[in-house]
LUMVOBA-178738 format. One record per residue (C-alpha): residue number from 1; chain; x, y, z. Coordinates in steps of 0.25 Angstrom, whole numbers. Layout:
N
<site k="NUM" c="A" x="X" y="Y" z="Z"/>
...
This chain:
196
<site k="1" c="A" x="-38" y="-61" z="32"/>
<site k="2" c="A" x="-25" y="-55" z="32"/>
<site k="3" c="A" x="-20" y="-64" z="41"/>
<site k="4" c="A" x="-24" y="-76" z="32"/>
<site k="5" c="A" x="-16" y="-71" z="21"/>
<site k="6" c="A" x="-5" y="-67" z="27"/>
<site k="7" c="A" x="-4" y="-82" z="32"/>
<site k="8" c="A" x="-7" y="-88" z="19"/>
<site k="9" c="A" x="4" y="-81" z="13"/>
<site k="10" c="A" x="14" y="-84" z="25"/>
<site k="11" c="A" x="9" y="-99" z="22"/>
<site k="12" c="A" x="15" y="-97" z="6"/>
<site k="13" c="A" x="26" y="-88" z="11"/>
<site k="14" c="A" x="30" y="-101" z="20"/>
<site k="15" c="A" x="31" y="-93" z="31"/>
<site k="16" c="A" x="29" y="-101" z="45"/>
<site k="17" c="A" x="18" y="-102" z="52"/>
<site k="18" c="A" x="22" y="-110" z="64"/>
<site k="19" c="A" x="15" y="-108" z="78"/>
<site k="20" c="A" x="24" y="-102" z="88"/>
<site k="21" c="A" x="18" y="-110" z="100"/>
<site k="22" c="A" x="24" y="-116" z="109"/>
<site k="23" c="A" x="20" y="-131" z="106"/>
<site k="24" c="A" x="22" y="-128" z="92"/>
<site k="25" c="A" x="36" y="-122" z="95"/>
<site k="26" c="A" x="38" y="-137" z="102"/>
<site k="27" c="A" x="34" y="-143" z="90"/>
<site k="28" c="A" x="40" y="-136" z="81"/>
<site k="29" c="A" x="55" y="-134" z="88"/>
<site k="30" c="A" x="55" y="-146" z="97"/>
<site k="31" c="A" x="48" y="-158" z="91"/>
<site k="32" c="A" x="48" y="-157" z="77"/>
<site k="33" c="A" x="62" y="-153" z="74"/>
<site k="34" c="A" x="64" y="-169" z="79"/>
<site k="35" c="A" x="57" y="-175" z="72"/>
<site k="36" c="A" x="62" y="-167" z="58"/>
<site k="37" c="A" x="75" y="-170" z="61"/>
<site k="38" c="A" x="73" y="-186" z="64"/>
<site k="39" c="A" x="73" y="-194" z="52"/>
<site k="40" c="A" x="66" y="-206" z="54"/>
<site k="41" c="A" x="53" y="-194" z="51"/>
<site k="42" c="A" x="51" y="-195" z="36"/>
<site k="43" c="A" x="36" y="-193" z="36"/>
<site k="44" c="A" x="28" y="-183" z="45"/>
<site k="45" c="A" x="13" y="-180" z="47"/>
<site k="46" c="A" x="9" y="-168" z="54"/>
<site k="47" c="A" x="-4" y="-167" z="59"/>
<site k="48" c="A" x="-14" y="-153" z="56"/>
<site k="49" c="A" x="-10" y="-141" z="49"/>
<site k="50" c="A" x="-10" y="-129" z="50"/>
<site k="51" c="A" x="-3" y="-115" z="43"/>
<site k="52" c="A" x="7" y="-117" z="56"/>
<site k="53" c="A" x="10" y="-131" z="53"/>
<site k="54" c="A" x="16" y="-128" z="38"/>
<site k="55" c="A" x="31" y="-128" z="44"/>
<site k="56" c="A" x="30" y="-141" z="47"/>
<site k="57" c="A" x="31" y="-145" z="33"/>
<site k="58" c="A" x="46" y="-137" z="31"/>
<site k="59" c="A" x="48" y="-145" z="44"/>
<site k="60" c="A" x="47" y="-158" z="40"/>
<site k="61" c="A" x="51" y="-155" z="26"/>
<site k="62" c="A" x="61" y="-167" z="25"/>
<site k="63" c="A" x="49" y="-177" z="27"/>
<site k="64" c="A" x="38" y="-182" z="21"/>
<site k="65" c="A" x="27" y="-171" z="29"/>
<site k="66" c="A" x="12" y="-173" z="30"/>
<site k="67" c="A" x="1" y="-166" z="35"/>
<site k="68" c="A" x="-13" y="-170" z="39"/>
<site k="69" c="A" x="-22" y="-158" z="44"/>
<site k="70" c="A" x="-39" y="-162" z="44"/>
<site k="71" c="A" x="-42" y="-147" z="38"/>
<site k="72" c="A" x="-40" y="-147" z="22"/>
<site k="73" c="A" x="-39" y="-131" z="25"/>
<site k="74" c="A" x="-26" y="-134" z="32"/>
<site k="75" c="A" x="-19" y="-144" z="21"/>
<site k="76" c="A" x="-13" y="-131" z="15"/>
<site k="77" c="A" x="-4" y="-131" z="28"/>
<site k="78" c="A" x="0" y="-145" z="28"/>
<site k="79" c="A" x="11" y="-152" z="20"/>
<site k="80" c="A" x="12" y="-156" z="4"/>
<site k="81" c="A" x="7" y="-168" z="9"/>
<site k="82" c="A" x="-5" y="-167" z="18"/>
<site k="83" c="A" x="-17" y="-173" z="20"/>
<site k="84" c="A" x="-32" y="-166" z="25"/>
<site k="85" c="A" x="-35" y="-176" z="37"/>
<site k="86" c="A" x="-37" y="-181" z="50"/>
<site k="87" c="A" x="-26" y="-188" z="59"/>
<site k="88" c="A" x="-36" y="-198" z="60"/>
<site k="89" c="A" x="-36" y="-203" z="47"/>
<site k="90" c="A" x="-20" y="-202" z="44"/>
<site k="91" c="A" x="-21" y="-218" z="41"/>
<site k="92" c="A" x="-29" y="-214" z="29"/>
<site k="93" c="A" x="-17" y="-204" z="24"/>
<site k="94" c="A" x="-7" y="-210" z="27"/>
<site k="95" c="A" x="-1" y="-226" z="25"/>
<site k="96" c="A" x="3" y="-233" z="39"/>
<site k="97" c="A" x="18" y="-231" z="44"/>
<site k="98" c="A" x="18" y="-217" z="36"/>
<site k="99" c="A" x="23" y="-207" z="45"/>
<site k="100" c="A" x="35" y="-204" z="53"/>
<site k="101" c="A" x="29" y="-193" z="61"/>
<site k="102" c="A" x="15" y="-188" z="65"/>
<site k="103" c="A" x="14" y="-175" z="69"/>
<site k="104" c="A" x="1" y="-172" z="77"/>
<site k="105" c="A" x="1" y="-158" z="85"/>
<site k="106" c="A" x="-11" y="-152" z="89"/>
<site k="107" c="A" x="-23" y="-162" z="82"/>
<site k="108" c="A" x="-25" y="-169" z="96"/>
<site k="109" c="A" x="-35" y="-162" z="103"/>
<site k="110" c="A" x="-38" y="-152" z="92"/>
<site k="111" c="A" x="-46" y="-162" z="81"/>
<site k="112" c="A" x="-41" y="-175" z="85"/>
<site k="113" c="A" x="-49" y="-174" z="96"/>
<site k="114" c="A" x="-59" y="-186" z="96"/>
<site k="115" c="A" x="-54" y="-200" z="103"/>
<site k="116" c="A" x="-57" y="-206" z="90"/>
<site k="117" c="A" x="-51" y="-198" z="82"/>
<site k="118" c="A" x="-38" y="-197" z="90"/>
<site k="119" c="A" x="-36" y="-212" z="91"/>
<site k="120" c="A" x="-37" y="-214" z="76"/>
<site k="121" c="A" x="-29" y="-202" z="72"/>
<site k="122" c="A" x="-18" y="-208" z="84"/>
<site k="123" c="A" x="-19" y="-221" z="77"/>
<site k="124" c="A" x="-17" y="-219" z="63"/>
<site k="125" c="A" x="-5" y="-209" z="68"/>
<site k="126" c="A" x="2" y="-222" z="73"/>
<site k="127" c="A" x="-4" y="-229" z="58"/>
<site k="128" c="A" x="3" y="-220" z="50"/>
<site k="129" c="A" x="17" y="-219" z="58"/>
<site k="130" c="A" x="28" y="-225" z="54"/>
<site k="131" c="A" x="34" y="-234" z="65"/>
<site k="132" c="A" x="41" y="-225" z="73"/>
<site k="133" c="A" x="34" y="-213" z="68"/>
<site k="134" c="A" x="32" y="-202" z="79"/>
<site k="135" c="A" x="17" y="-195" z="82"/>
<site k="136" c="A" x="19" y="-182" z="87"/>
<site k="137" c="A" x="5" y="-177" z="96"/>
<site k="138" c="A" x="5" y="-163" z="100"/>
<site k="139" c="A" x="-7" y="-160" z="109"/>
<site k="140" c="A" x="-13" y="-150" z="118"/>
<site k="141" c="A" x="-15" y="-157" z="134"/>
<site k="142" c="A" x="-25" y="-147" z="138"/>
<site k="143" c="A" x="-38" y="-156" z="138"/>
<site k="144" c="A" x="-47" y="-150" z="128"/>
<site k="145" c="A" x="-37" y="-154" z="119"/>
<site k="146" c="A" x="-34" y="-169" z="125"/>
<site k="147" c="A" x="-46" y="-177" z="120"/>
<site k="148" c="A" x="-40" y="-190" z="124"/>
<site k="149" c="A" x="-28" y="-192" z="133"/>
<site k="150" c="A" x="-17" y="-198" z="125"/>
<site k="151" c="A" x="-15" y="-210" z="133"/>
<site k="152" c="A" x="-28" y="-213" z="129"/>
<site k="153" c="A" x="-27" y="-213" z="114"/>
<site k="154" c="A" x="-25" y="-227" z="111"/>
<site k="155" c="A" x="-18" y="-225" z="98"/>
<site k="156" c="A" x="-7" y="-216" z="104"/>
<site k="157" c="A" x="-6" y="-230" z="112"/>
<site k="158" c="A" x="0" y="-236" z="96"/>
<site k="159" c="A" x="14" y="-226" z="99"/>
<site k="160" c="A" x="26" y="-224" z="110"/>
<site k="161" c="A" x="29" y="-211" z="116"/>
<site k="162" c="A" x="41" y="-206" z="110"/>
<site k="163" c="A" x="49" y="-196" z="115"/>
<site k="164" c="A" x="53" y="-182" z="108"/>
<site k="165" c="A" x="66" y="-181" z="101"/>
<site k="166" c="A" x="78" y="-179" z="111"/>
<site k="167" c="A" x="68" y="-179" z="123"/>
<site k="168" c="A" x="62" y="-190" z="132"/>
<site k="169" c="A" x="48" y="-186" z="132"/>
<site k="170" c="A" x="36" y="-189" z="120"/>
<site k="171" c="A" x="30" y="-178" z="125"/>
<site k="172" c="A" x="33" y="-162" z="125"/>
<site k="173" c="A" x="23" y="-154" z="132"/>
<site k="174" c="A" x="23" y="-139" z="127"/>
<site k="175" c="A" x="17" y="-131" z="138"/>
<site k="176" c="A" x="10" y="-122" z="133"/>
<site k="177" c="A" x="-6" y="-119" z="136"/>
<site k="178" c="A" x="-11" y="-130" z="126"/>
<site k="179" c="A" x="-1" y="-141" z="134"/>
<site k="180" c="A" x="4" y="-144" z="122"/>
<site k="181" c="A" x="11" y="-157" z="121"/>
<site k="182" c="A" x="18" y="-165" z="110"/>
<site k="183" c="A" x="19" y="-182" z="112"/>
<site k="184" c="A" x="26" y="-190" z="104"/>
<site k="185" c="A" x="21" y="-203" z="101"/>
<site k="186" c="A" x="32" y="-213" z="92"/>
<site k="187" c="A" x="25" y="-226" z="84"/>
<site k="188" c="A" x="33" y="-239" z="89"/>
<site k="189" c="A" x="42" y="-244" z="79"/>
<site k="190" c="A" x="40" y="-259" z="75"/>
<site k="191" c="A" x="49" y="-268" z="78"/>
<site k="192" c="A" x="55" y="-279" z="68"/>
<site k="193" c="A" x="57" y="-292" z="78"/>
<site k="194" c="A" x="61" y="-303" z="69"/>
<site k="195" c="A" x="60" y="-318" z="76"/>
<site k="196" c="A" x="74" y="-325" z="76"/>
């Protein structure tokens, strides 16, 4: 019980929760200071919430932040403008062509975990992007938390690899005992051809 208060009130002191982990140090250090800094990310969606995933919010305080999380127990750790849901159903939420950046870490494999499921919340990802717009998938590779390989997922098939910020790799692997890995997909831009 203690402990419950004394993490409520370190939640309305502001007082930072963030998960010292090694694939959260990655995110939080390496991949995410990119995408704050690069201007052409106006709009970001990130994906689950916890009371560890409220500094994301101060982070991406210059844009326009949203959060989705499925547990309406959880909304109170998501942004001012959240939405109780599942990623599944983002093309209800949101208008096509909304989002510069989808931030999905730690939902494949721990919920989206039906093939289903997966291809729809993978497709209306790519629906609701901006063209251009960056999917960020953190996921564990051990196999209990693989239901489908990704070269598998015929909606992943919609985006390019794209590599990381001042690297020439889309994917970081983290090492640690969850393999932990971050990919990073882009959605192709449209090109303007004009007959002449």
């Amino acid at each position: 019980v203690f402990y419950k208060f004394d993490k409520e009130i370190r939640l309305l002191l502001g007082l930072d929760f963030r998960l010292r982990s090694t694939d959260r140090k990655v995110l939080d250090q390496q991949i995410l200071p990119w995408f704050v800094a690069n201007e052409q990310v106006k709009t970001v969606l990130f994906v689950g919430t916890d009371v560890y995933t409220t500094h994301y919010a101060r982070m991406f305080g210059h844009c326009n932040y949203h959060t989705l999380e499925p547990n309406p127990k959880k909304a109170r750790f998501g942004s001012a403008q959240h939405t109780v849901g599942v990623l599944q159903d983002l093309a209800t939420y949101y208008p096509p062509h909304y989002f510069d950046l989808i931030i999905c870490n730690g939902v494949y494999g721990w919920g989206l975990n039906e093939r289903q499921d997966i291809e729809k919340a993978f497709l209306a990802c790519h629906q609701c992007l901006q063209q251009g717009g960056y999917l960020l998938l953190g996921r564990n590779e051990l196999p209990q938390y693989a239901p489908v390989k990704l070269d598998e997922i015929e909606a992943l098939k919609r985006f390019r690899r794209e590599a990381f910020g001042g690297t020439d790799t889309s994917i970081i692997k983290v090492g640690n005992s969850h393999q932990h890995v971050f990919e990073l997909f882009r959605k192709e831009m449209w090109m303007n051809v004009t007959n002449r």
